[in-house]
N, C-alpha and C positions, 0 to 999 in steps of 0.2 A: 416977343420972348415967350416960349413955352412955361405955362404954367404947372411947377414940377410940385410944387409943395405937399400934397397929400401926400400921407405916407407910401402909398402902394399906386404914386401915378395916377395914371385915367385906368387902372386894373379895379376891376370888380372883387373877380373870385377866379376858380379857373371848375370848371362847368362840364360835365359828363355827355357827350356828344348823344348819349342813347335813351339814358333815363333824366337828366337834366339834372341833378341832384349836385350842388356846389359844394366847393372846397377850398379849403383856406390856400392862400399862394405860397405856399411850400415846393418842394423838392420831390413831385410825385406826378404821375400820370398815369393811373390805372383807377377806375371805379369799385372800390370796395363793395358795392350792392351787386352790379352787374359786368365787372372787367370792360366796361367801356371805356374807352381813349376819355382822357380829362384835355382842355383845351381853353382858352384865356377868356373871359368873359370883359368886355371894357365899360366905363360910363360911359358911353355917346353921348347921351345930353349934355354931359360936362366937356367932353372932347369937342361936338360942336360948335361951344362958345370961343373956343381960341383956335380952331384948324379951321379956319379960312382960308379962299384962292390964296388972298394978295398976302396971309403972313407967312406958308407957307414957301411963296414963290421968295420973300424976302429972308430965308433961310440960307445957310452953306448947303450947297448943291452935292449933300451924301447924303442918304437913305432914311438919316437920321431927323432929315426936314419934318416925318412924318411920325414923329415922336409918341402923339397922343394916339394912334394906333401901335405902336411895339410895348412888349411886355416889360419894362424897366419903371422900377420904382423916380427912381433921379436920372441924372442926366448921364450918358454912355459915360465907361469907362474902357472898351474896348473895340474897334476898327472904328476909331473919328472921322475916317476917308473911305467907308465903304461904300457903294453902292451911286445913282447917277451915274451910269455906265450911256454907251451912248445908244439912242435910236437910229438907226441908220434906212435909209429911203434904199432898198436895194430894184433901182430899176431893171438891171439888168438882168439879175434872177429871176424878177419878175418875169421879163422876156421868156426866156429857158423854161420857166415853169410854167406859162398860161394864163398867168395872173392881172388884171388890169393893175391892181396895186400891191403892195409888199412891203415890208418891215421887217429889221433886223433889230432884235433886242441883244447885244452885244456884251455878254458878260465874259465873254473872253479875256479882256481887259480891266477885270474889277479889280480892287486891291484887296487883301499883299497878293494874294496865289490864283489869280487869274478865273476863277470862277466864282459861280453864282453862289457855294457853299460860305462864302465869307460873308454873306449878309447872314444866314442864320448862325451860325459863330460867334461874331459880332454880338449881337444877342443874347445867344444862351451864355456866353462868359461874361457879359455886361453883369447879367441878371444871377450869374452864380457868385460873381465877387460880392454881389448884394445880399444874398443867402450866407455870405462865408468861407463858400468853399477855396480851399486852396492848392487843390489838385482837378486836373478835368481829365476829362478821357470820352474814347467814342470808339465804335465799332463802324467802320468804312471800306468803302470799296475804291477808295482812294483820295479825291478832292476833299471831301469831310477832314481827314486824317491828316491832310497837307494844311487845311485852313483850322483847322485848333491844335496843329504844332505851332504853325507860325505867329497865329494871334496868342495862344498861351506866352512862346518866349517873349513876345512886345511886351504881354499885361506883368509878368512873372511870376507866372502861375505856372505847376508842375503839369506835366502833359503825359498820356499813357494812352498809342494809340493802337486798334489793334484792327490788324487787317486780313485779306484770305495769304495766301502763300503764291498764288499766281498772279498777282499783282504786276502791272506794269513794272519795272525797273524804276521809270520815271518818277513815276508819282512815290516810291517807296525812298527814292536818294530824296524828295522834295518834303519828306516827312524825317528824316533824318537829321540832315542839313543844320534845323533849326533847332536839335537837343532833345526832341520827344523821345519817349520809352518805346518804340514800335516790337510790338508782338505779334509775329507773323503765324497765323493758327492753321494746321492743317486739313482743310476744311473750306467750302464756301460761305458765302457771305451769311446765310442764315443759322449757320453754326457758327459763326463769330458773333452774330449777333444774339446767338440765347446766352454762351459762355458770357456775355458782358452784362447781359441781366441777372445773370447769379450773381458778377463781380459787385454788380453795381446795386446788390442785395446787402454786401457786409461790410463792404468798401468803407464808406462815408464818401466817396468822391463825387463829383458832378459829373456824372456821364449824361453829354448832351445830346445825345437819341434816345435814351433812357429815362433818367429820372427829373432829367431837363426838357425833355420831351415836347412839352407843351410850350413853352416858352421861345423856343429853338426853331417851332415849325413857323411859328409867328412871323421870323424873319423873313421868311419868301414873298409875302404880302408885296413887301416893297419892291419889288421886281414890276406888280401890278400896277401898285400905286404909280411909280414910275411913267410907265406905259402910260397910262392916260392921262398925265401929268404933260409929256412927251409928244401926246399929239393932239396937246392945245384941250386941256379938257374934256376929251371923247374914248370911250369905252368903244376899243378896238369891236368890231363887227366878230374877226375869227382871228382866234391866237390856237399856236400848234406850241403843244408841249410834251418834253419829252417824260418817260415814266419811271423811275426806279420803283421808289415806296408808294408814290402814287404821289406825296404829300405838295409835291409844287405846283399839283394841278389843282388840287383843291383848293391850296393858299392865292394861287390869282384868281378863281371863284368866288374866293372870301372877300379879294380886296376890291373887286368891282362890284360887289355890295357894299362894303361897308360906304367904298365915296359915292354911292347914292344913297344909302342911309343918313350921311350928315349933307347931302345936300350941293356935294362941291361937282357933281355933274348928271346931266340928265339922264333918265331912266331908261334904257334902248335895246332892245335884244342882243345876246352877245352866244357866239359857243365858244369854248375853251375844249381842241382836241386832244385826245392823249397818241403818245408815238410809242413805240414800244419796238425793240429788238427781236427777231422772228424768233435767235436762242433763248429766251426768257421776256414770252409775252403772255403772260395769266392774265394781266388786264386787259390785254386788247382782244386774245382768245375770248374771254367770259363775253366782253361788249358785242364783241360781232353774231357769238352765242346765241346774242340776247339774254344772256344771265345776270342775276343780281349778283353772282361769288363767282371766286376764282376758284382752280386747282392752282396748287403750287406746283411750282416745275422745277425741276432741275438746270441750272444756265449754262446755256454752251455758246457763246456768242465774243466777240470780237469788244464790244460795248462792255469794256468789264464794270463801269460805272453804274450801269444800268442793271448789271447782273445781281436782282434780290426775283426766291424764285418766293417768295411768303412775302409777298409785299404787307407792309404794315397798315398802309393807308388805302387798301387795293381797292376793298369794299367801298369810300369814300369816294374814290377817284368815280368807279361803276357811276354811281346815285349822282352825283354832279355833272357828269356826260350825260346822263338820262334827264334830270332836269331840264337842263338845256338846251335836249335836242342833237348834242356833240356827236363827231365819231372818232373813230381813233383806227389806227393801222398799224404794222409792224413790215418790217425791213429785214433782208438780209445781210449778211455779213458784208457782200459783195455791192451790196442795194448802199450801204452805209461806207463804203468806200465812196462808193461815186459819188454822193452825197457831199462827203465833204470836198474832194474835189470840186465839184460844182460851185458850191458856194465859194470857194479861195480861188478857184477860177474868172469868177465873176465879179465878187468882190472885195477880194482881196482881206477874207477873213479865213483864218484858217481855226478850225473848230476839232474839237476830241470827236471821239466816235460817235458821242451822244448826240453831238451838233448832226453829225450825218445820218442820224437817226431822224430828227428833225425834220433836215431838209428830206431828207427819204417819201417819208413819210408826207410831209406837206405835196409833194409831186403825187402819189396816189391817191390823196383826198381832193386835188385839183382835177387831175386827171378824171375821178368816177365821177366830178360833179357834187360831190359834199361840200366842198368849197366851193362855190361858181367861179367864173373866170371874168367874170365881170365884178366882181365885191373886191374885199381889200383884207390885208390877213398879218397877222405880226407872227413871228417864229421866235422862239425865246430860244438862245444858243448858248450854252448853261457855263462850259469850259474851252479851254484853251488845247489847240493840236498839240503843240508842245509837251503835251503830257502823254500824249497817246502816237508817239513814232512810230513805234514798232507794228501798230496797228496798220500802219501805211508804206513802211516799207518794200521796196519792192513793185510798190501798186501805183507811184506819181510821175512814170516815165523813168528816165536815165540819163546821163551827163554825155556830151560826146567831147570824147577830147584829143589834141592837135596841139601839135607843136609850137612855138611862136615864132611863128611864119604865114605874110598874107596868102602866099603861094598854096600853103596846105588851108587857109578858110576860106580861099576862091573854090578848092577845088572840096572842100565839105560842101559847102553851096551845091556846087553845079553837080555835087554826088546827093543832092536833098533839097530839090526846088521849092518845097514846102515850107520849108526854114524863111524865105524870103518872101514868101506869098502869105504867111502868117499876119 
């Protein structure tokens, strides 16, 4: 049993990533000395007495096992089934890609809306029922917007989401659906996202990229935690990630420190790469640079999820691939079809654009040798196809169709030998 009783959890403070200068755990994320990102500071000494192998393994197998690293005072009150999504051994891709070994971190499948954004949701509305608030909202480029309409309408809490205007369809009826206020801004995603920091200047609401910020980014950890939880206590060698705001690259950085900070696995080199969309790649542009900053770009790309051209967490993302040693790549529109083909070809997971960003990506860092082909590599596939059709339409072949008559599919056959030799 997790020990919840302190007022504020295994939370510290929440800690100014630049000047280090702490703050009460409030409703804020921005360094009043120096505008640096604020970001959760935990007890570890106290978290290590109770986050053990064997009491974590003796947990419900959702994200939640991993309590004394998430930002919640008490125990969740929102997505009780999030996260434990599955590790999948992809042999076959391996094959295709050059890889001795391979891993599929599978969040296609999370609950309720099929992506990785439900673990940090899960979270920030845990943690804002805890603050009070009774309204949330977010500024998204779609899965965001889908996973805090849907956990809003579960917890019943008011929802207000707001998104660019070229929006998938899919993800805009999957934000609907569930009662949210969807405000479609005309505009991309970095002008939806300053109008929300104004809103979320006068508002009083909990906007979870904004004034939840810190709390909210916390949730991706467990994606990490996971992973190496997954493969028997061991800090994957190379994990391929993909980039929006930068911040889910930084968050499994964080969490394969932290489980060697309290001890629950050994210390071993690790690089965590970034993938990036070639229409809106500041991060992978600056790295390959060699620069510590990006330019912001303007996004023109198929990956609308990925499409933020100011990433927020860009400069973080930079300093963590360099750390480490990491590389990171970008993909075309075309490179990001095949991609996800690939993979749903193989094995039988079908991934948004951002997946084939991914796998994209993972094939040119195998290919130059930043990966070797002899090491072992996990790919983190963040959402589900299902939301990104249109992206693919047109692009996964064509249906042939025939009467029902064996006479007319004897003679499709013997009009398409390949059909049989498949």
């Amino acid at each position: 049993m997790i020990d919840m009783e302190k007022q504020d959890g295994f939370m510290r403070a929440l800690k100014c990533r630049e000047c280090g200068r702490e703050y009460p755990l409030a409703a804020t994320h921005v360094c009043e000395f120096d505008f640096g990102p604020l970001e959760v500071a935990y007890d570890y000494d106290r978290a290590k007495k109770s986050m053990t192998r064997a009491a974590i393994e003796s947990r419900p197998r959702t994200m939640w096992r991993y309590a004394e690293l998430l930002p919640i005072a008490g125990a969740p009150t929102v997505g009780f089934q999030v996260g434990f999504t599955p590790l999948v051994k992809a042999d076959r891709l391996a094959k295709r890609l050059g890889i001795r070994e391979l891993w599929i971190k599978n969040d296609t499948v999370n609950y309720p809306t099929l992506s990785f954004k439900d673990r940090v949701v899960s979270v920030a509305l845990s943690r804002a029922k805890e603050l009070g608030f009774k309204v949330v909202a977010c500024a998204s480029t779609g899965n965001l917007a889908n996973s805090v309409a849907a956990n809003a309408a579960a917890a019943g809490l008011k929802a207000f989401v707001f998104i660019p205007h070229d929006l998938e369809q899919g993800k805009v009826l999957n934000s609907l659906i569930y009662g949210a206020n969807v405000i479609s801004i005309k505009g991309h995603y970095d002008e939806v996202n300053r109008l929300c920091a104004e809103i979320a200047g006068k508002s009083g609401w909990a906007f979870v990229n904004v004034n939840m910020r810190p709390y909210y980014a916390e949730g991706s950890k467990s994606m990490g935690f996971e992973i190496v939880e997954q493969l028997g206590w061991r800090i994957p060698r190379h994990t391929v990630v993909c980039m929006a705001s930068g911040s889910l690259l930084t968050k499994i950085h964080k969490s394969y420190q932290e489980l060697v900070k309290l001890d629950l696995v050994t210390e071993t080199p690790f690089k965590v790469h970034g993938a990036q969309a070639t229409g809106c790649n500041p991060i992978t542009a600056a790295q390959k640079s060699g620069m510590d900053f990006f330019k912001p770009v303007k996004p023109d790309t198929i990956a609308k999820s990925l499409a933020i051209g100011t990433p927020a967490d860009g400069f973080y993302a930079l300093r963590s691939m360099k750390e480490t040693g990491s590389a990171s790549d970008d993909v075309t529109d075309d490179e990001i079809r095949e991609g996800i083909k690939l993979l749903a070809e193989t094995e039988g997971i079908f991934a948004e654009t951002a997946g084939g960003v991914t796998v994209g990506v993972a094939k040119k860092l195998i290919a130059s040798g930043k990966i070797p082909a002899d090491d072992s590599a996990v790919l983190c596939i963040t959402g589900n196809g299902l939301k990104t059709l249109d992206a693919v339409a047109g692009h996964a072949g064509q249906t042939r169709e025939i009467r029902p008559s064996l006479r007319e599919f004897d003679k499709l056959m013997e009009a398409e030998p390949q059909l049989a030799n498949a």
